[in-house]
N, C-alpha and C positions, 0 to 999 in steps of 0.2 A: 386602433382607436379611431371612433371619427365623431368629429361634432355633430352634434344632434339637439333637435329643440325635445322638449318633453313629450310632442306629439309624434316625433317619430321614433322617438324610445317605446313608447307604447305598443306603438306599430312593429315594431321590431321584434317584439316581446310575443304580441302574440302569433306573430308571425312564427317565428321558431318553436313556441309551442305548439301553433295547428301540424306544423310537418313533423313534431318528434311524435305526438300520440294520435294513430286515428278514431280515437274514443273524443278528442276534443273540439266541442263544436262554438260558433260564435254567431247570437243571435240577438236581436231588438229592432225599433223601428228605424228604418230606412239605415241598416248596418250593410249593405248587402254591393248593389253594384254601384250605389251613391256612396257609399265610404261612413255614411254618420254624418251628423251635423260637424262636426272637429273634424272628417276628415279622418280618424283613428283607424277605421278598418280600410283605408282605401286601397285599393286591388287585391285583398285579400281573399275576396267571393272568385275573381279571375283566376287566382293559382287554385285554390281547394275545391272551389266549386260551389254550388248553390246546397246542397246537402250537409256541406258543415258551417259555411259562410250563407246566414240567408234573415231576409226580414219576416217579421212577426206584423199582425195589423196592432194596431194605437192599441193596445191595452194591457197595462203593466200587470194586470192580477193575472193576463191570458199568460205572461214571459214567466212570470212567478211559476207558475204554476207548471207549464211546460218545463222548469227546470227543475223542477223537481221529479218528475215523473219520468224525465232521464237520468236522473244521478240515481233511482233507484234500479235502473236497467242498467247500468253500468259504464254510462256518460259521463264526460267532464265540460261541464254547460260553462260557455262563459256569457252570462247574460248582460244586456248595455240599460241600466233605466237613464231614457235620453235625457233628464235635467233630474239632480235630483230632490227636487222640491217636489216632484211627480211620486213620489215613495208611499207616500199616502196611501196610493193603489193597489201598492204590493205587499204592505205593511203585513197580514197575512203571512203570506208566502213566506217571507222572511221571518218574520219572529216566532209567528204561532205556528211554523212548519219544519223550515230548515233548520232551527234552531235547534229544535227538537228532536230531530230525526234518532241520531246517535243516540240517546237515552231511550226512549220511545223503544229500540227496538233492540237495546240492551248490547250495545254495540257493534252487532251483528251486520250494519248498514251504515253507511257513508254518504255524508251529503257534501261531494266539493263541489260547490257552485261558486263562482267568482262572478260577485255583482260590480261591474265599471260604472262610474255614474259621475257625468260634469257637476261642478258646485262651485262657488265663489263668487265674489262681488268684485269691483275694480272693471268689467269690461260692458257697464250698463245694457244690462238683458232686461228684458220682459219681466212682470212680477211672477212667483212662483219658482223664478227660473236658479237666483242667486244663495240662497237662505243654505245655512250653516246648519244641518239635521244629524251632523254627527254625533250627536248627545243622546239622541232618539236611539240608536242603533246599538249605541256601546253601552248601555244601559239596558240589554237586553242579553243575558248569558247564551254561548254557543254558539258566537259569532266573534270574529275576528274582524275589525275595522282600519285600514292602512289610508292613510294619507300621505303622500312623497311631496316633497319641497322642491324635487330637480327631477332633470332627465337620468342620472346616473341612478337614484332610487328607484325611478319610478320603474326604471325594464326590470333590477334585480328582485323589487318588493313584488311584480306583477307575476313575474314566473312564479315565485316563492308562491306567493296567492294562489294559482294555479294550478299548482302542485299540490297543494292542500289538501287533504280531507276532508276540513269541515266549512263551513260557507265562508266567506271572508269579501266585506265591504271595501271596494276598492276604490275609494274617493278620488279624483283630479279637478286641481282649482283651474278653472276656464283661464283668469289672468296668466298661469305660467305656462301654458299649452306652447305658445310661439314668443314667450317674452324672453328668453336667452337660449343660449346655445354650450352646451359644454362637451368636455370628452365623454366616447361612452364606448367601451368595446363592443366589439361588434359579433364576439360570439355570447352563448348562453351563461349567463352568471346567477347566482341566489345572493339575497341578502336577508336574514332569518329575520321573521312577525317575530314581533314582541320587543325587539333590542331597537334603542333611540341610539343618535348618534351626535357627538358634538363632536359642530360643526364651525367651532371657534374656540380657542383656548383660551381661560382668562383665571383671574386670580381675586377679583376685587367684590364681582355681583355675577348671577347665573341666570339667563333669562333662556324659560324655558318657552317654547314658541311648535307651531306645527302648520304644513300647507307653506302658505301665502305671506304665514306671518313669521318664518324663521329668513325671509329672503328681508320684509323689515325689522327684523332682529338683527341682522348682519350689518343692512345699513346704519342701525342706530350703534352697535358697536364700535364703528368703524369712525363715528361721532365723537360717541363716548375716549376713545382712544386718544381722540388731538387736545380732550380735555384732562388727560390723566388718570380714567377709569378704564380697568380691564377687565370688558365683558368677558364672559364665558356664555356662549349660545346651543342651548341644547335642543336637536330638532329630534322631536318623539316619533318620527317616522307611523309608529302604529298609535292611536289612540284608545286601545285595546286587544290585546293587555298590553297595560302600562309598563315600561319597565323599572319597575320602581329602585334595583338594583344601583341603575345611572342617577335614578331621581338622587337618591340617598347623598351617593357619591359627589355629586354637583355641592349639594348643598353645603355637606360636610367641607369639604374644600373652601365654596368662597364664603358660608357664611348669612347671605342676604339671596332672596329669590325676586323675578319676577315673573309672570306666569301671563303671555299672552296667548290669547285667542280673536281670532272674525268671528265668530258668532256671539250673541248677547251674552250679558253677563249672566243670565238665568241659565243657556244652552251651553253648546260645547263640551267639553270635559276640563276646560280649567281648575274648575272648583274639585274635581275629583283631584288632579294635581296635588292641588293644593292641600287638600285632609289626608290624602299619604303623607308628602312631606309633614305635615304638623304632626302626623302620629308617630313616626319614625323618627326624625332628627328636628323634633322644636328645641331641643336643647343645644346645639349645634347652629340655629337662627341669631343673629346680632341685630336683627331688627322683624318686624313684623313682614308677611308674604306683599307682595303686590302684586295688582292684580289689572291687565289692561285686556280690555272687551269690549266689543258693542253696547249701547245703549238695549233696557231691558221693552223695544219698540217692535212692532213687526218692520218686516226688511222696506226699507223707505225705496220710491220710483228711482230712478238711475238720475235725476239732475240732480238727488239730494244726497247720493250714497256715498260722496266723496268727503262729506263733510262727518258723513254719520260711520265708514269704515277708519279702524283703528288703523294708527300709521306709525311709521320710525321714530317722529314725534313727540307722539304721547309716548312710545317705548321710552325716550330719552329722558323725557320728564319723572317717568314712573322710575327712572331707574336715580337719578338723580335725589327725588324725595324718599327714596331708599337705604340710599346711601348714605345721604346726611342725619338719619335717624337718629 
């Protein structure tokens, strides 16, 4: 085991994947002998080479597209869109292609492309750069969306993705790239798309959280605790598919939910959350869902975003007006 920050669990990840298959290649702008903006591919292009480790010029519909047209030759593309507020581009590619493919062609052909894409608010970027688009993705059937909350996730969910057959959105929030350090074995592990994991036992309320927000889920438990509430924190790892399985179980158990997200309350998949659990166990509920999200605004400049991102805070209050219900 060694500690690792989440960016170099990444690294790691796909590191062991370029040398276990020579069908697996890693490309986008500036991934190559610059390492990526994060730094993620760095010396990667040096061990495999410029033919599996290589840049692409500025144009995410050009990355789209080129990954498709190796997954049909019998590639395993792992593409980088450099922010993902840039999706826009490739929007395409992705929904109205990859998505597709396996049906289209009566499942006779395979489209495992693995899209990496930085996201999240907390380290004031440029506009375009921070915005919460995972709602956009997972509401689009034939794709597979992951979001990791830790370095431990993020290499097991990354090979898993990898390994895949079918396309699979592989989201990293910019704030946790170098904000801690945990254990991470250092050979190759899976951890199966679709299964959430809780990441805190509790007995009283269940706040289910993903990304960015299950690190302030933890903090606001750990609040909630010196006041006599015992959180139960569930991190849904994928935000498609859901695994409605743990949803159930959570609930059933304490009773009362909370369901945070970083992106608005219009975006994200909270609200999807939340109409599973009401259609599966509202009978099982002691008080009504809550719900903590962004404001329904586009992504404010970086001197205002601290005030306009959801924080351990509001989780505590949300959880508190919950409870007393």
């Amino acid at each position: 085991m060694a500690q690792m920050t989440m960016i170099q669990a990444i690294t790691q990840a796909l590191e062991l994947e370029l040398g276990k298959d020579d069908r697996t290649l890693v490309f986008g702008e500036d991934v190559g002998a610059n390492g990526g903006v994060f730094r993620a591919t760095e010396g990667l292009q040096d061990k495999f080479g410029e033919d599996r480790v290589f840049n692409t010029p500025l144009a995410e519909s050009g990355i789209g597209g080129l990954a498709i047209g190796l997954s049909l030759e019998g590639f395993r593309p792992i593409m980088e869109v450099q922010f993902f507020g840039f999706v826009f581009e490739v929007m395409d590619s992705i929904v109205g292609q990859m998505a597709r493919t396996r049906y289209r062609m009566g499942g006779k052909r395979n489209m495992p492309v693995t899209i990496r894409s930085p996201f999240g608010g907390g380290v004031a970027t440029p506009e375009m750069h921070a915005d919460s688009l995972e709602g956009l993705i997972a509401q689009s059937p034939g794709i597979k969306v992951v979001i990791p909350s830790n370095p431990y996730d993020a290499k097991g969910l990354l090979i898993s993705s990898i390994r895949d057959n079918d396309p699979v959105v592989f989201l990293e929030h910019m704030k946790l790239y170098r904000s801690f350090r945990e254990e991470v074995p250092e050979e190759e592990y899976t951890l199966p798309l679709g299964k959430a994991n809780v990441a805190k036992e509790g007995t009283d309320v269940s706040i289910i959280a993903y990304g960015a927000m299950v690190r302030e889920a933890l903090t606001a438990a750990e609040a909630l605790e010196k006041e006599g509430i015992s959180a139960e924190v569930v991190d849904l790892r994928t935000v498609y598919p859901l695994d409605i399985d743990t949803l159930v179980e959570t609930t059933e158990k304490t009773g009362r939910v909370v369901v945070v997200q970083e992106a608005q309350r219009q975006a994200g998949v909270g609200e999807k959350v939340i109409s599973e659990i009401s259609q599966r166990s509202i009978l099982s509920l002691k008080a009504p869902i809550n719900f903590v999200a962004a404001p329904n605004t586009v992504y404010p400049f970086g001197m205002a975003e601290k005030a306009w991102l959801p924080n351990s805070e509001d989780i505590v209050n949300a959880v508190k007006e919950t409870t007393d219900f």
